[in-house]
C-alpha atoms as an extended CHARMM CRD file, in Angstrom:
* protein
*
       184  EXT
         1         1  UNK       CA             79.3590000000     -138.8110000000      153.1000000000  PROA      1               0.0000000000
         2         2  UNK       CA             76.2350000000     -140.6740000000      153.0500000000  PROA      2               0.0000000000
         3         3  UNK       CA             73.9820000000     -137.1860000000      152.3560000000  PROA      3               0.0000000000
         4         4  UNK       CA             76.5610000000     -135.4120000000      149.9120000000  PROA      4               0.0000000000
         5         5  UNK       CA             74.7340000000     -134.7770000000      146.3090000000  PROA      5               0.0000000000
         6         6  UNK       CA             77.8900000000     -134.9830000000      144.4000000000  PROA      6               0.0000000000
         7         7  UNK       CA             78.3290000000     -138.6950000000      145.6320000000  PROA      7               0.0000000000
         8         8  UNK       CA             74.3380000000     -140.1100000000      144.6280000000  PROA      8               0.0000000000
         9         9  UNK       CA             74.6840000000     -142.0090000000      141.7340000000  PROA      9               0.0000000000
        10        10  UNK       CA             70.9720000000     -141.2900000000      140.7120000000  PROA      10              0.0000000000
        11        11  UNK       CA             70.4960000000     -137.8510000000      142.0740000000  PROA      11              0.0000000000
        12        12  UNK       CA             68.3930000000     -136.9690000000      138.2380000000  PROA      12              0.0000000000
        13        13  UNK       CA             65.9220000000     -139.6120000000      138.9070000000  PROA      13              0.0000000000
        14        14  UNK       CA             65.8560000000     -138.4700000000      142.8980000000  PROA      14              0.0000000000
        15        15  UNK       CA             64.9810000000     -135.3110000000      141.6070000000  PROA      15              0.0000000000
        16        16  UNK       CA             62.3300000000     -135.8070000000      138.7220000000  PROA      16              0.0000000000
        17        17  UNK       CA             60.4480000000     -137.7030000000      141.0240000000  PROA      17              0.0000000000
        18        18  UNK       CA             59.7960000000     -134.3510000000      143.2380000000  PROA      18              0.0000000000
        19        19  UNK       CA             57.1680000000     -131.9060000000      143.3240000000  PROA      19              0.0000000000
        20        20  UNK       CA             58.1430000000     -128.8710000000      141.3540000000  PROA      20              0.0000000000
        21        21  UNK       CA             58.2880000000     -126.5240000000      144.8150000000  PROA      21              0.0000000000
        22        22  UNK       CA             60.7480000000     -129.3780000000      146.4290000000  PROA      22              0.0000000000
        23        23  UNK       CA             62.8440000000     -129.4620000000      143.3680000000  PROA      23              0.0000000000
        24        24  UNK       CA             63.3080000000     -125.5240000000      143.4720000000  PROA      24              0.0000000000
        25        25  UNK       CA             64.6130000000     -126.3260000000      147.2720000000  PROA      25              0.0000000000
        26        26  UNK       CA             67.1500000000     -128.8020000000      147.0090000000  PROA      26              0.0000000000
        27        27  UNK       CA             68.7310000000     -127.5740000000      143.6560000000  PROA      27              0.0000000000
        28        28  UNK       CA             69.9640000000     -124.6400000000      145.3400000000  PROA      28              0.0000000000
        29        29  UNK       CA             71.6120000000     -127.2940000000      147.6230000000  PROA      29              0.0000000000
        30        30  UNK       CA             73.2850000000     -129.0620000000      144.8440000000  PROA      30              0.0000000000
        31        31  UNK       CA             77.0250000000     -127.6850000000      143.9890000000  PROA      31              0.0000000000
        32        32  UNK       CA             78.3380000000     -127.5340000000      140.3580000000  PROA      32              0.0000000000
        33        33  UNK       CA             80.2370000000     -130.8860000000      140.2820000000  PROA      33              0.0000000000
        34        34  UNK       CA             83.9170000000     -130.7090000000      138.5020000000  PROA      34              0.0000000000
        35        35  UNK       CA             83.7430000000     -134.2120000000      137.5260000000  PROA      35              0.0000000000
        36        36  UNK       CA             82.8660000000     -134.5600000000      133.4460000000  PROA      36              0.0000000000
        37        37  UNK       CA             79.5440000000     -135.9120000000      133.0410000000  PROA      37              0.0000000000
        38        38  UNK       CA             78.7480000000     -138.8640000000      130.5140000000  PROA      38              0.0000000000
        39        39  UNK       CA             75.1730000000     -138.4090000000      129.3000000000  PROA      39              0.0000000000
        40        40  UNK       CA             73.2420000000     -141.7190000000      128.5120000000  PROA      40              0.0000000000
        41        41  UNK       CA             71.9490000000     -141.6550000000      125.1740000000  PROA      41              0.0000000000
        42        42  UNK       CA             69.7320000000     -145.2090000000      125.7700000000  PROA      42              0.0000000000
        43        43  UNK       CA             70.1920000000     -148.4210000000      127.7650000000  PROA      43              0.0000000000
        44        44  UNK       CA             70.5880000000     -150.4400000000      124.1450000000  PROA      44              0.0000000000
        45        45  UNK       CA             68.6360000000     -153.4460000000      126.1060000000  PROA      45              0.0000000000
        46        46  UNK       CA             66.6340000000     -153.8890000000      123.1670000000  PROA      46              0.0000000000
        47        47  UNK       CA             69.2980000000     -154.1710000000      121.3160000000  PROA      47              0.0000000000
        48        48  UNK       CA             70.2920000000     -157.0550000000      122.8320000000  PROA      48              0.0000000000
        49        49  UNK       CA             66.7810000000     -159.4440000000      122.5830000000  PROA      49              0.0000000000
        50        50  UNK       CA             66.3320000000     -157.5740000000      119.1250000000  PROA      50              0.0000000000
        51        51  UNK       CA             69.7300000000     -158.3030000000      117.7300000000  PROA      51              0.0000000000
        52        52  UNK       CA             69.3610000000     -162.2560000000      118.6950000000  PROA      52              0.0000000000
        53        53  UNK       CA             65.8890000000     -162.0810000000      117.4400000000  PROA      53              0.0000000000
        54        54  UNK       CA             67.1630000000     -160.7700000000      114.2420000000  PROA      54              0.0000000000
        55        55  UNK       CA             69.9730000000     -163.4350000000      114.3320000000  PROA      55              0.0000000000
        56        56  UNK       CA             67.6890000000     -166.2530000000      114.7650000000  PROA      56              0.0000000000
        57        57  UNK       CA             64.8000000000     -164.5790000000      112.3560000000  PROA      57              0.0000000000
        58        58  UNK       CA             67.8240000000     -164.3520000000      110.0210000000  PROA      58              0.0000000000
        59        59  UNK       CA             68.9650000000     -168.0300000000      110.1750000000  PROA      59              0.0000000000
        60        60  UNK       CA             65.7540000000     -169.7590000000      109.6990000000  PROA      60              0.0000000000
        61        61  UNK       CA             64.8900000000     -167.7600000000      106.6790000000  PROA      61              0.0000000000
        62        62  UNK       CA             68.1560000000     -168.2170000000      104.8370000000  PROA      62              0.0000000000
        63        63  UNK       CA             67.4450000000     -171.9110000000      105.5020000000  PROA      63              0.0000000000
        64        64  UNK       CA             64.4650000000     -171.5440000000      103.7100000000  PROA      64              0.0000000000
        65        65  UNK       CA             65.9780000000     -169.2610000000      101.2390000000  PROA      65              0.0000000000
        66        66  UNK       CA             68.9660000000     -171.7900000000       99.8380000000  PROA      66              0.0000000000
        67        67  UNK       CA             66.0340000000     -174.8300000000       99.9910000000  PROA      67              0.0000000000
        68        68  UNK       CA             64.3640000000     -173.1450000000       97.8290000000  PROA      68              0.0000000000
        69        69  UNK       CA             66.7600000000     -170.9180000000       95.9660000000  PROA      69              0.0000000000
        70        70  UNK       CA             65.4460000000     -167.9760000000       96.7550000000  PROA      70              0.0000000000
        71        71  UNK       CA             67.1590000000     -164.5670000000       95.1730000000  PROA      71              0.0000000000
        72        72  UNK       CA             66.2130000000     -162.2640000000       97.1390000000  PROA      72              0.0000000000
        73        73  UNK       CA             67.9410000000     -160.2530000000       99.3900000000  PROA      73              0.0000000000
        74        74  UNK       CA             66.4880000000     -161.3320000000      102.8350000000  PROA      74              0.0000000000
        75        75  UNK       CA             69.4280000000     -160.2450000000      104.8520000000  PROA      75              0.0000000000
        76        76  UNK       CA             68.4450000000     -156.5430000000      103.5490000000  PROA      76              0.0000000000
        77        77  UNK       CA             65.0140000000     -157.4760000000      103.9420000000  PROA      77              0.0000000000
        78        78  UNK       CA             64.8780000000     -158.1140000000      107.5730000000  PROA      78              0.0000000000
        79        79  UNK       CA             67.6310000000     -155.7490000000      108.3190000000  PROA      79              0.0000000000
        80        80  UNK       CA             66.0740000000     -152.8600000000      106.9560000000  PROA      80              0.0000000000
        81        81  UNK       CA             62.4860000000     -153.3050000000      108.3330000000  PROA      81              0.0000000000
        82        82  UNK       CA             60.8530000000     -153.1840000000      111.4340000000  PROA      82              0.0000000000
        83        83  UNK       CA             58.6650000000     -156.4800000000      112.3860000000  PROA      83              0.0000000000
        84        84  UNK       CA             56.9920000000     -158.3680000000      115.4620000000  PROA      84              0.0000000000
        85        85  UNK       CA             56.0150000000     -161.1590000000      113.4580000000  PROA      85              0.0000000000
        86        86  UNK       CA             57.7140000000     -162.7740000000      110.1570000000  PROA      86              0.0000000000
        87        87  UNK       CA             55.3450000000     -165.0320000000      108.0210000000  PROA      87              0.0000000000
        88        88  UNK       CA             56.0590000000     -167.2980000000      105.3640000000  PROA      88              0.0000000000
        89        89  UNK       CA             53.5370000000     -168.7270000000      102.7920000000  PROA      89              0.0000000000
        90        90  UNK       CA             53.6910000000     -170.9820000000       99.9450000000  PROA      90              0.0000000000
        91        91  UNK       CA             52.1190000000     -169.6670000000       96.1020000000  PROA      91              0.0000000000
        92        92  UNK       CA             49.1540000000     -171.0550000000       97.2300000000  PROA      92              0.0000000000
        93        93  UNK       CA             48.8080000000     -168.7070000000       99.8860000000  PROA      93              0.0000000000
        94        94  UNK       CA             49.4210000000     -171.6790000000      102.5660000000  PROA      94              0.0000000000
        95        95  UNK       CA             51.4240000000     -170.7040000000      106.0140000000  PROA      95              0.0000000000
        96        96  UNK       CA             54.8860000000     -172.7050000000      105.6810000000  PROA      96              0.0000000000
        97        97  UNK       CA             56.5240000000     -170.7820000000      108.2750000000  PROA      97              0.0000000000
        98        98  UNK       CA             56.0990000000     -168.0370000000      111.7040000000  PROA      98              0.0000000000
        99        99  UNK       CA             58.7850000000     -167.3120000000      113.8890000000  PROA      99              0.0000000000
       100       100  UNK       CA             58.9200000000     -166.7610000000      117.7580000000  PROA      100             0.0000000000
       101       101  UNK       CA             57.0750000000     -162.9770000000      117.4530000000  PROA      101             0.0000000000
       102       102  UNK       CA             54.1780000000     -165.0180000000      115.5850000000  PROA      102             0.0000000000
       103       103  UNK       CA             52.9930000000     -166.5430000000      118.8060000000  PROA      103             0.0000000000
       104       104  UNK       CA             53.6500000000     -163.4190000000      121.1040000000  PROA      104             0.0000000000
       105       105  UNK       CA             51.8700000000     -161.2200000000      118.8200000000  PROA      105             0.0000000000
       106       106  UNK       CA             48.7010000000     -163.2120000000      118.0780000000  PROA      106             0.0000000000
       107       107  UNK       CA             48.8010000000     -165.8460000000      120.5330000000  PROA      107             0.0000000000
       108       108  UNK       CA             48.1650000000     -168.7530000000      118.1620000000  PROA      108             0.0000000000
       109       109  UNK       CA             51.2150000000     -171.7670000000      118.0960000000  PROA      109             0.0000000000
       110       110  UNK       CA             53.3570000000     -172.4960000000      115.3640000000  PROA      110             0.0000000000
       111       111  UNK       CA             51.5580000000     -175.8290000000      114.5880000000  PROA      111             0.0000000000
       112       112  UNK       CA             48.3940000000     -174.1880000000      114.6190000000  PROA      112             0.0000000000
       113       113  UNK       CA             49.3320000000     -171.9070000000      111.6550000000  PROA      113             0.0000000000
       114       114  UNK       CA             50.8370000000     -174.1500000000      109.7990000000  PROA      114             0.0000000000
       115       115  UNK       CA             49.0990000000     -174.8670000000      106.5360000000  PROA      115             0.0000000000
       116       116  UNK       CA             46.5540000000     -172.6070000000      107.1660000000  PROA      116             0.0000000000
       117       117  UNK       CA             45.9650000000     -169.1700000000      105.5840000000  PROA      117             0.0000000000
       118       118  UNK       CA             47.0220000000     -166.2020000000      106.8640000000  PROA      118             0.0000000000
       119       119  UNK       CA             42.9250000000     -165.1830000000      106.5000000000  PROA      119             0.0000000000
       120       120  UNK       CA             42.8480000000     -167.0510000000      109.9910000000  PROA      120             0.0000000000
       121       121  UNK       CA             43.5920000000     -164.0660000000      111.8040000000  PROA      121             0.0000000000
       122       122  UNK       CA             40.6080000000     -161.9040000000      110.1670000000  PROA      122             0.0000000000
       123       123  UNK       CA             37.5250000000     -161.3170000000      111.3180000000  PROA      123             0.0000000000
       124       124  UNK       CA             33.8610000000     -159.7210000000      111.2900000000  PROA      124             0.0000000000
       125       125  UNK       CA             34.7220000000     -156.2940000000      111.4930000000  PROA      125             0.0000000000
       126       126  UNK       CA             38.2900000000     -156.6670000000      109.0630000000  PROA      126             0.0000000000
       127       127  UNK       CA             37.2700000000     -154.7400000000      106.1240000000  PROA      127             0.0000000000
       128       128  UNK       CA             36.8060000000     -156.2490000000      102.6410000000  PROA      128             0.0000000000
       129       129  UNK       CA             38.4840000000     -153.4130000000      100.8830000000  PROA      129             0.0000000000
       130       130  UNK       CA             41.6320000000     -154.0550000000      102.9830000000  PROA      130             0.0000000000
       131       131  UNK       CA             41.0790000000     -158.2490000000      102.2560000000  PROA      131             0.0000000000
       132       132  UNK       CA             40.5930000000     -157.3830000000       98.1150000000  PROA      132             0.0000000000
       133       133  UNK       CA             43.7060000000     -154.4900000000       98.1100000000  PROA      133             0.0000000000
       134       134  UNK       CA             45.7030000000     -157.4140000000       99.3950000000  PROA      134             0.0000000000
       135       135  UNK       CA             44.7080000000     -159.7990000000       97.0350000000  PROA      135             0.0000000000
       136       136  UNK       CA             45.1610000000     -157.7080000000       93.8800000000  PROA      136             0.0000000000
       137       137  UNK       CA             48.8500000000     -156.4300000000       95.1910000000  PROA      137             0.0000000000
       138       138  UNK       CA             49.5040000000     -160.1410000000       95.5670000000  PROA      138             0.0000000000
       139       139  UNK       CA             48.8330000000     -160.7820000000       91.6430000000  PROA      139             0.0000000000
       140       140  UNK       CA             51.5040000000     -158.2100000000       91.0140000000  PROA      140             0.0000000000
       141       141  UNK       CA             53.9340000000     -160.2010000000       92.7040000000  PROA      141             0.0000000000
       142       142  UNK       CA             55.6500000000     -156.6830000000       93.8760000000  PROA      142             0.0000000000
       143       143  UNK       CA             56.6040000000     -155.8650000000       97.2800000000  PROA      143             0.0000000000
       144       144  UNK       CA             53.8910000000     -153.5870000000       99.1260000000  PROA      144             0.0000000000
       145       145  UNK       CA             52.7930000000     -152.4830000000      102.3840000000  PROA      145             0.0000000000
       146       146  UNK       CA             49.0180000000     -152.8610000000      103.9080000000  PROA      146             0.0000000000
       147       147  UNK       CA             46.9370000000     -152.5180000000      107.2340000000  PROA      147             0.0000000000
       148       148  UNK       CA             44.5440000000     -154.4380000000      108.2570000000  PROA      148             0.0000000000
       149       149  UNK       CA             42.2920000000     -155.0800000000      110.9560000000  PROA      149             0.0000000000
       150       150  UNK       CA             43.4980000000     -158.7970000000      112.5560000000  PROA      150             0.0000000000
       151       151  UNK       CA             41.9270000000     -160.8430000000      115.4320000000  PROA      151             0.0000000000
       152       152  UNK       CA             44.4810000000     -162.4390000000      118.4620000000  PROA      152             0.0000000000
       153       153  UNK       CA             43.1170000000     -165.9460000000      119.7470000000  PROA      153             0.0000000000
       154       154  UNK       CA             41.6750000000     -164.5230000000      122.1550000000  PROA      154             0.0000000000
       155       155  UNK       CA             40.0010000000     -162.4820000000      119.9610000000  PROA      155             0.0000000000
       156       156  UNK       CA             40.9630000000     -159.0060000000      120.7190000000  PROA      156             0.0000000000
       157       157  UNK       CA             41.0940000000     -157.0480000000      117.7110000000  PROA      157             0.0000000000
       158       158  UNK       CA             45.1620000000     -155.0650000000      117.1390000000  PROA      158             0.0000000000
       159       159  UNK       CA             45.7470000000     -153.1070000000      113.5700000000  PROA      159             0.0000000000
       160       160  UNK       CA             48.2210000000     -154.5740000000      111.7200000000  PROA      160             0.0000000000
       161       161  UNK       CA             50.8540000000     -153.4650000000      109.2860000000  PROA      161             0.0000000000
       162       162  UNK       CA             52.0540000000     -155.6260000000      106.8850000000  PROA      162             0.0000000000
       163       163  UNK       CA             55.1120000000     -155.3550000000      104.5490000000  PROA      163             0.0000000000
       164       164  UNK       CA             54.7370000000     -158.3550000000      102.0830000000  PROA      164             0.0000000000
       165       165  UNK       CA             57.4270000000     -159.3630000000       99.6970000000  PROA      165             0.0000000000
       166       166  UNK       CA             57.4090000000     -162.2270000000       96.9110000000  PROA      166             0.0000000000
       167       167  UNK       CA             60.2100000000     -164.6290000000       97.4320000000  PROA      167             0.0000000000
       168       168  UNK       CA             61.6760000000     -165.7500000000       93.6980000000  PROA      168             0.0000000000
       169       169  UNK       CA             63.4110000000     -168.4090000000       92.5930000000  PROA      169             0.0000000000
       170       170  UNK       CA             64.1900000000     -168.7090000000       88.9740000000  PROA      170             0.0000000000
       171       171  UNK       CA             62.0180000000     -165.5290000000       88.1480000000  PROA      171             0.0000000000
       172       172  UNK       CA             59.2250000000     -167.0550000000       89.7600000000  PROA      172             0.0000000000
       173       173  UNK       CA             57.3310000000     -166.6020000000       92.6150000000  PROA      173             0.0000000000
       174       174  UNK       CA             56.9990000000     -169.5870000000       94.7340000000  PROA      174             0.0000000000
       175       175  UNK       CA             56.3270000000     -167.9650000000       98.1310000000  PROA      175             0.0000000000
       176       176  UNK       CA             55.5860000000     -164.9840000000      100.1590000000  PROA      176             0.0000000000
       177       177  UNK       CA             57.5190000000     -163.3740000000      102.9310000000  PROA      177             0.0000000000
       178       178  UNK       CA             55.3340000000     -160.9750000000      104.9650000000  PROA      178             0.0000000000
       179       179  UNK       CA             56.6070000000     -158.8030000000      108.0380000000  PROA      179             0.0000000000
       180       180  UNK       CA             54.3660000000     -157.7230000000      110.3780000000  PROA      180             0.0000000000
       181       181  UNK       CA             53.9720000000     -155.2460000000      113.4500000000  PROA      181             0.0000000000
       182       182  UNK       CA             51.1040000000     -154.2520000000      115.3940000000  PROA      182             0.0000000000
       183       183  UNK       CA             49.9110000000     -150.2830000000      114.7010000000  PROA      183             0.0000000000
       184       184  UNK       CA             47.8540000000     -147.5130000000      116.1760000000  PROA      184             0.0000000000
C-alpha cells in the first residue's frame, strides 16, 4: 500500500527531515514493525576510492623501494597512517616523486614538482620556526611529525600536517618519504 509506513524504505530520513511538532504527529502513526531491523553502521564508499588509492600509493612506492633498496617497512608505513598527499625526495631534499592526492591537494602537476623542493609550497606568512624545526628533525634522520603553514597554486593558504620518514638503504639515508594531510 503505497502510504503504509512499514513498507517506506527510507521512512528515518522522511522523518529527520521534519519539523519537531510534525515528527511528534506522524510517529504516533507509525506501528512497531515485527520485521528485524539491520542498522547501517557506514556506507564504506570511502573505502572503496581509499582502498585503490592505497593500492596504487602502495605499488609505486615499493617500486621505488626495491630500486633503491629501501628497508623500510612502507607497507606499514602507508597502512598505518592517514595521508592526502605522499611525497618523495631525494638526500638532497629534491622532489623525486607525488602521487595522485599531490595534485588534488595543492593543485600543482606532477611535472611541476618534480625536482623542485618541497619549500615550493611555502610562503610569506609560513613561519620560520616551523621551516628551521623541520630542518633540524631532518638531520636526525628519525621519523617525526610537523605542521606547517603551505600555499595551493592558487595561493590559498591550508595547514598542513606532515609525517616525514627517512627511507634507508644500507643504513643510510638516501631519501625522504613524507605523508601529508590538510589540518584545522
Amino acid at each position: 500500500m503505497k502510504n503504509d509506513f512499514n513498507n517506506m524504505m527510507s521512512l528515518d530520513l522522511y522523518l529527520s527531515s521534519l519539523h519537531k511538532d510534525e515528527y511528534n504527529r506522524l510517529s504516533s502513526l507509525i506501528p512497531t514493525s515485527t520485521k528485524q531491523n539491520i542498522n547501517l553502521l557506514s556506507w564504506g564508499i570511502q573505502d572503496l576510492f581509499n582502498n585503490a588509492t592505497l593500492r596504487s600509493d602502495l605499488k609505486e612506492v615499493q617500486n621505488l623501494a626495491d630500486k633503491f633498496e629501501w628497508k623500510n617497512s612502507i607497507n606499514q608505513i602507508l597502512k598505518s597512517n592517514i595521508y592526502e598527499s605522499l611525497v618523495i625526495t631525494n638526500s638532497d631534499k629534491k622532489i623525486i616523486w607525488v602521487n595522485n592526492g599531490f595534485e588534488k591537494m595543492t593543485g600543482y602537476e606532477t611535472a611541476f614538482a618534480i625536482g623542485k623542493s618541497p619549500s615550493f609550497l611555502q610562503g610569506k606568512k609560513t613561519s620560520n620556526a616551523s621551516r628551521e624545526r623541520i630542518r633540524k628533525k631532518l638531520l636526525k634522520n628519525k621519523p617525526f611529525t610537523e605542521i606547517i603553514l603551505n600555499y595551493k597554486k592558487d595561493q590559498s593558504s591550508y595547514t598542513c600536517e606532515l609525517k616525514i620518514f627517512p627511507l634507508k638503504a644500507n643504513n643510510n639515508t638516501t631519501h625522504f618519504l613524507a605523508l601529508e594531510k590538510a589540518v584545522s
